[in-house]
KOLDREN-382158 format. One record per residue: x, y, z of N, C-alpha, C in turn. Coordinates in nm, 4 decimals, decimal comma, padded with zeros to 6 digits. Layout:
R    n_east   n_north      n_up   ca_east  ca_north     ca_up    c_east   c_north      c_up
R         X         Y         Z         X         Y         Z         X         Y         Z
...
***
This chain:
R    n_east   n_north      n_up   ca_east  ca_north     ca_up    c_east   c_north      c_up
R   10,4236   14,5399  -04,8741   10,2977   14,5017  -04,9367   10,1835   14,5460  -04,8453
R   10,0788   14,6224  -04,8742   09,9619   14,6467  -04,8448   09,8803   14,5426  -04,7961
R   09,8149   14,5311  -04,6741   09,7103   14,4484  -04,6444   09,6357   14,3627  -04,7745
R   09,5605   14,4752  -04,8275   09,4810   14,4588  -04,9569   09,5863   14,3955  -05,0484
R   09,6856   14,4403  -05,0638   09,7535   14,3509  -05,1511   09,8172   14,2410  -05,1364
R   09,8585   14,1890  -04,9489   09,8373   14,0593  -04,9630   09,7504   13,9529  -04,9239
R   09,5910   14,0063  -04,8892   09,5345   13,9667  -04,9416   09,4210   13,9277  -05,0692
R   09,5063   13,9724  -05,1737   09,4598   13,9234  -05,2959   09,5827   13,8023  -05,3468
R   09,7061   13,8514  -05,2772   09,7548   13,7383  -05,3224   09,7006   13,6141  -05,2647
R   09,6876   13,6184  -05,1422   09,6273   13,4858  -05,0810   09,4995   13,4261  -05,1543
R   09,4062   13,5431  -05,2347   09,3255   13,4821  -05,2968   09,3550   13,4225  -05,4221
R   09,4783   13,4848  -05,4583   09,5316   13,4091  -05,6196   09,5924   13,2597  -05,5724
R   09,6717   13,2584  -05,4257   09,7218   13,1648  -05,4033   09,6166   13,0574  -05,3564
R   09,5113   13,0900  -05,3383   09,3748   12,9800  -05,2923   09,3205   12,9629  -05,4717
R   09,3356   13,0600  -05,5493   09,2926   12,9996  -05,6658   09,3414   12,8498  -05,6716
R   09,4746   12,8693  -05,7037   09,5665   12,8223  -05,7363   09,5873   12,6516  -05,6870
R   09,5704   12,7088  -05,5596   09,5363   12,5410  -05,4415   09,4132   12,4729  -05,5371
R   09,2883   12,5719  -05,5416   09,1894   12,4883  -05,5823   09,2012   12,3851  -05,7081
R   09,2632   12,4954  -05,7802   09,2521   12,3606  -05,9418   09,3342   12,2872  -05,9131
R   09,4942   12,3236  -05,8186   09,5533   12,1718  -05,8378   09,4662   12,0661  -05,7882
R   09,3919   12,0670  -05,6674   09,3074   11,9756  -05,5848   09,1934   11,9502  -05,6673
R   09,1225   12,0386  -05,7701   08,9900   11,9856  -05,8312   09,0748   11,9005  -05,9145
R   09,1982   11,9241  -06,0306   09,2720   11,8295  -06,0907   09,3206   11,6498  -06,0181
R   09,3484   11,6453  -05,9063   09,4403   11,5852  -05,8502   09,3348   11,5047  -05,7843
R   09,2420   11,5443  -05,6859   09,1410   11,5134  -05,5699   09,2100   11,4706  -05,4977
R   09,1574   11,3770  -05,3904   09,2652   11,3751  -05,2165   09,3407   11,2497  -05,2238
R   09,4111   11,2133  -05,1550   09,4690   11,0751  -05,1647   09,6369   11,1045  -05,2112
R   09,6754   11,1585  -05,2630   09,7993   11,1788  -05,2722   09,8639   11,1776  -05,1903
R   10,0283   11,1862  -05,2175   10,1400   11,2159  -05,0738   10,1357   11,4320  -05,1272
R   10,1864   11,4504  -04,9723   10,2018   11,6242  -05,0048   10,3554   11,6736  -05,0848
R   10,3817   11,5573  -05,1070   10,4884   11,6247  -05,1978   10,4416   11,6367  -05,3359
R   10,3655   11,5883  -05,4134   10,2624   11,5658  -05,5315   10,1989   11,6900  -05,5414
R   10,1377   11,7589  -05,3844   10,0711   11,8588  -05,3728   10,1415   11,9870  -05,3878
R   10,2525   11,9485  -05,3218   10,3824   12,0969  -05,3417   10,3933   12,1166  -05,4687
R   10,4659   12,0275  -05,5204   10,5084   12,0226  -05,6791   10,4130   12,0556  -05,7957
R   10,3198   12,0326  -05,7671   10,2114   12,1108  -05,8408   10,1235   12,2482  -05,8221
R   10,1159   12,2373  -05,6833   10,1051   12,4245  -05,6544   10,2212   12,4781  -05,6774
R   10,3400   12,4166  -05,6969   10,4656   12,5265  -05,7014   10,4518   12,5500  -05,8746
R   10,4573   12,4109  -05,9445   10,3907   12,4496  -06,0857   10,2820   12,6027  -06,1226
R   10,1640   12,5625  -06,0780   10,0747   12,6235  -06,1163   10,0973   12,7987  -06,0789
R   10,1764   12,8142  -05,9503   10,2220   12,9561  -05,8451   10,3026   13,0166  -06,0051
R   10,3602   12,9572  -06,0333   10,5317   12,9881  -06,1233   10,4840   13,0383  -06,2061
R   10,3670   12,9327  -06,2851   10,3169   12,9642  -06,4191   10,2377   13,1027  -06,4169
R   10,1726   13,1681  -06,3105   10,1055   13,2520  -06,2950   10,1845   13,3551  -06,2581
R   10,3528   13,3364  -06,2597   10,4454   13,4463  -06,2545   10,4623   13,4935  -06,1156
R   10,4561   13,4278  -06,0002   10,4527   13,4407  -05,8650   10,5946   13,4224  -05,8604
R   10,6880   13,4329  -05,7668   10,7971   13,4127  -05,7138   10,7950   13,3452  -05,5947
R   10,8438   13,1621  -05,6113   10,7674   13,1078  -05,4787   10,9505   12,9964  -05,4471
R   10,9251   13,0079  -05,3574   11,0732   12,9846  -05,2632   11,0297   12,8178  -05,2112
R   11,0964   12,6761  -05,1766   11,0583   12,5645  -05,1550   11,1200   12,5663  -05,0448
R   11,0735   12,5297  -04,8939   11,1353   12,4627  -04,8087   11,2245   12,5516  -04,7291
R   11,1616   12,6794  -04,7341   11,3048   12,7906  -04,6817   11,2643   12,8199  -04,5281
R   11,4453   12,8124  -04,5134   11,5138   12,7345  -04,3409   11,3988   12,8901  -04,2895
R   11,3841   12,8603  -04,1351   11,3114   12,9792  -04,0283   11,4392   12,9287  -03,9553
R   11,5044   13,0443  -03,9201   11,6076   13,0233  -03,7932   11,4893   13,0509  -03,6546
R   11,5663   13,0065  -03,5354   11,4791   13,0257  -03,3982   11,5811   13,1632  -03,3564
R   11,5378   13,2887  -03,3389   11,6393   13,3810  -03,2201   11,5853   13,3563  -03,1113
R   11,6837   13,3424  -03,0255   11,7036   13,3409  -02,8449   11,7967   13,4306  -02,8029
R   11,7539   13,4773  -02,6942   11,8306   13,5573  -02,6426   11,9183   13,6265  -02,7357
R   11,8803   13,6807  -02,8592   11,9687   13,8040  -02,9238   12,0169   13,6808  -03,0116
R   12,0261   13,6005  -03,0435   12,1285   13,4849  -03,0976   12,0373   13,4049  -03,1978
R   12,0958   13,4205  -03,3160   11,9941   13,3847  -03,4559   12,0683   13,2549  -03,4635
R   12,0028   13,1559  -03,4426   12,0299   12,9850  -03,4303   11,9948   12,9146  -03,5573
R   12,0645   12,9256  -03,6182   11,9611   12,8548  -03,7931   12,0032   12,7586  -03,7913
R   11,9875   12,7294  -03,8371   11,9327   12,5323  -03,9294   11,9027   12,4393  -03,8067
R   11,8314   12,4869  -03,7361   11,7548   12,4169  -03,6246   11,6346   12,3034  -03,6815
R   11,5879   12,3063  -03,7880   11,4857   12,2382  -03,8325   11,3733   12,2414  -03,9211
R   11,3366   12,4148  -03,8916   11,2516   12,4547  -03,9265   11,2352   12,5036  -04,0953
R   11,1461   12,4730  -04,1619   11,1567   12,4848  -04,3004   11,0048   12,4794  -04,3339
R   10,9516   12,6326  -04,4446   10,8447   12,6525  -04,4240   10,8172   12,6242  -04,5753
R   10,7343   12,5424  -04,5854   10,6795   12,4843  -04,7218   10,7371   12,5774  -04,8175
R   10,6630   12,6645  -04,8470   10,6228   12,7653  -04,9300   10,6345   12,9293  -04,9161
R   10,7178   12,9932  -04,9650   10,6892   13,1305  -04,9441   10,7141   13,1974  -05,1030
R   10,5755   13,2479  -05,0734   10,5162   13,3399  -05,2327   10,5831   13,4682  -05,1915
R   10,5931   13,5586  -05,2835   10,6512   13,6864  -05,3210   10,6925   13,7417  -05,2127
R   10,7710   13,6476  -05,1298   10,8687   13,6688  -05,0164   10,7252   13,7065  -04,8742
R   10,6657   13,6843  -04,9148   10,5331   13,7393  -04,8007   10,4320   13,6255  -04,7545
R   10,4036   13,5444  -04,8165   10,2960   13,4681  -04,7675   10,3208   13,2969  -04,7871
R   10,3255   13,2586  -04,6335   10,3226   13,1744  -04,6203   10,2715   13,0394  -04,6044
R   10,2799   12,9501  -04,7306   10,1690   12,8344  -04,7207   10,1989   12,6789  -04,6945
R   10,2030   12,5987  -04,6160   10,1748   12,4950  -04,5325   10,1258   12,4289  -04,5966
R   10,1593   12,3137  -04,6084   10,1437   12,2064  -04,7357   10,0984   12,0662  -04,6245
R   09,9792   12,0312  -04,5854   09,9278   11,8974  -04,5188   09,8420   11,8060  -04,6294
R   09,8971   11,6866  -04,6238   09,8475   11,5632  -04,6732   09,7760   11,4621  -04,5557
R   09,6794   11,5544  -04,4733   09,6430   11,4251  -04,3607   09,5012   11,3849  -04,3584
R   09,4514   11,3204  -04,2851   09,3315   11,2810  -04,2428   09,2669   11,3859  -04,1248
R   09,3111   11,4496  -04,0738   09,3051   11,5676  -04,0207   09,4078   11,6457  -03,9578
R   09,3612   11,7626  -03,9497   09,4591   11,9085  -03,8712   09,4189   11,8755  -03,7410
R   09,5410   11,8532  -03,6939   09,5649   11,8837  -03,5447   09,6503   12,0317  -03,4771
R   09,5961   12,0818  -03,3543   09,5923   12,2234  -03,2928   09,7714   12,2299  -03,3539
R   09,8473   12,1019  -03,3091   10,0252   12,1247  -03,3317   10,0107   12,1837  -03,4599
R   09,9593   12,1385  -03,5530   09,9688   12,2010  -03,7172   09,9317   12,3333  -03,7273
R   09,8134   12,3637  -03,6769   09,8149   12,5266  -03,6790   09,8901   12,6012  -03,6036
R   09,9753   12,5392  -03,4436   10,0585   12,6179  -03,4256   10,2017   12,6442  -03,5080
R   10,2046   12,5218  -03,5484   10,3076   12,5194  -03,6750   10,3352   12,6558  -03,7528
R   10,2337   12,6515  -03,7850   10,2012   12,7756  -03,8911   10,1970   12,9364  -03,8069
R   10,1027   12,9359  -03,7295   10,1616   13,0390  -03,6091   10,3035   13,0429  -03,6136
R   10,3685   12,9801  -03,5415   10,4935   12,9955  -03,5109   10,5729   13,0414  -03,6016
R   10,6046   12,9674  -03,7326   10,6030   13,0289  -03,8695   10,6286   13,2009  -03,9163
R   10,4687   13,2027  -03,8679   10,4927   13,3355  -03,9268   10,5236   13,4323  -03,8160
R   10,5435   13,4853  -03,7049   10,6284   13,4708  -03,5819   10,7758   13,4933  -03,6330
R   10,7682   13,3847  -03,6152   10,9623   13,3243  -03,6371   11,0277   13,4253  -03,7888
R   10,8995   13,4015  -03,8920   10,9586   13,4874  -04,0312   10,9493   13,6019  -04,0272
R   10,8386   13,6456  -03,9035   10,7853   13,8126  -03,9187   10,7227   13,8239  -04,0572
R   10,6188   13,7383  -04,0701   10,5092   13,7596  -04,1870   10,4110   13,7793  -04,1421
R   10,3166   13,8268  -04,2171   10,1435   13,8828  -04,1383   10,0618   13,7684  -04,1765
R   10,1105   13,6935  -04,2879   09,9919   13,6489  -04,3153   09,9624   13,4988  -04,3989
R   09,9301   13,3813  -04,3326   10,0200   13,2361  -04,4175   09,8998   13,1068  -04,3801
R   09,8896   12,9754  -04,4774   09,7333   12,9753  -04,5003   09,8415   12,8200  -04,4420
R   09,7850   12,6998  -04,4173   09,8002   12,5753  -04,3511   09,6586   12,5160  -04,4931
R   09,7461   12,4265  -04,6098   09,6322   12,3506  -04,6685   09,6468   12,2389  -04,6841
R   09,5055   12,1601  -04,6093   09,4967   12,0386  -04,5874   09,4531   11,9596  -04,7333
R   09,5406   11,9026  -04,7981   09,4966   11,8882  -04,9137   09,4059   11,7519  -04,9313
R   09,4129   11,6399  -04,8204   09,3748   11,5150  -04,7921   09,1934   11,5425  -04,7782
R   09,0887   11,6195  -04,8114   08,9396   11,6296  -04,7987   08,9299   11,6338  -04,9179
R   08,7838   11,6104  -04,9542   08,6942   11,5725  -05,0013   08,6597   11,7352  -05,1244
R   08,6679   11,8472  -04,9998   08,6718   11,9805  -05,1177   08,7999   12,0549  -05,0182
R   08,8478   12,0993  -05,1306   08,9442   12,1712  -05,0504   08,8875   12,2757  -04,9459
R   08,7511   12,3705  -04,9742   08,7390   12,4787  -04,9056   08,7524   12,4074  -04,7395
R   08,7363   12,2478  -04,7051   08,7492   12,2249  -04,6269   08,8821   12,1858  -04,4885
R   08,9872   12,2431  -04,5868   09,1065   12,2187  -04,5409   09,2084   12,3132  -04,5700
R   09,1215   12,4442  -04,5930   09,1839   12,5638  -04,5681   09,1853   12,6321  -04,4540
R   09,2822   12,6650  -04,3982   09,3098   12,7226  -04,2535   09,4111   12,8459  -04,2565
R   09,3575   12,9619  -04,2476   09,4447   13,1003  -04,2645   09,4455   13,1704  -04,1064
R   09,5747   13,2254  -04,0978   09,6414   13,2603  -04,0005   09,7006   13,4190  -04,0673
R   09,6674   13,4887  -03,9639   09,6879   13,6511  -03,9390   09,8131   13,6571  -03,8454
R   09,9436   13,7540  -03,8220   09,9941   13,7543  -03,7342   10,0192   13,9415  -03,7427
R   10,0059   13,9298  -03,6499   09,9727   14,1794  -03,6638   10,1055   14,1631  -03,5870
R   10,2243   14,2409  -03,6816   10,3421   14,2682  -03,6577   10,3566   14,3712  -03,5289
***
């Protein structure tokens, strides 16, 4: 996938965040929030994956089912981070760092769905392969 082309998906996938959150507003648990961006992703014909394992490699040695499980991954490329909090803390965005790292993705958004407007609890992360 082309730069340009994934970021337009990221902009279909921020559509997408927005109406569930203008529908929904804050206060929910983030599983409410998954289940309905995974709705709305599907309906728009995206191909979106729930909860899929990140193995850790060490030393040459691919270690899976260590823990790691990344919300969301759209058309096998972009990775999105599903928070229900009162705020993002630095661990949460390294979260997401690490993430895309660990998957070898370029490019994966951390959304805080718990504010007031969403544009305020969007947090996008670049990783240059």
């Amino acid at each position: 996938m082309t730069p340009e082309e994934l970021n337009a998906l990221g902009t279909q996938m921020l559509d997408a965040a927005f109406r569930v959150h203008t529908s929904l507003g804050p206060g929910l648990l983030e599983s409410a929030y998954v289940a309905c961006l995974v709705y709305e992703l599907r309906s728009r014909g995206f191909d979106v994956k729930i909860e899929v394992p990140v193995p850790v490699i060490y030393e040459g040695v691919k270690l899976a089912d260590v823990g790691y499980r990344i919300d969301l991954l759209v058309e096998n490329e972009l990775i999105v981070e599903v928070k229900a909090l009162e705020g993002i803390a630095p661990v949460h965005l390294a979260q997401l760092v690490s993430y895309l790292k660990l998957a070898q993705r370029r490019l994966g958004y951390l959304l805080n769905f718990n504010v007031e407007h969403l544009r305020d609890g969007v947090y996008r992360r670049v990783n240059r392969l």
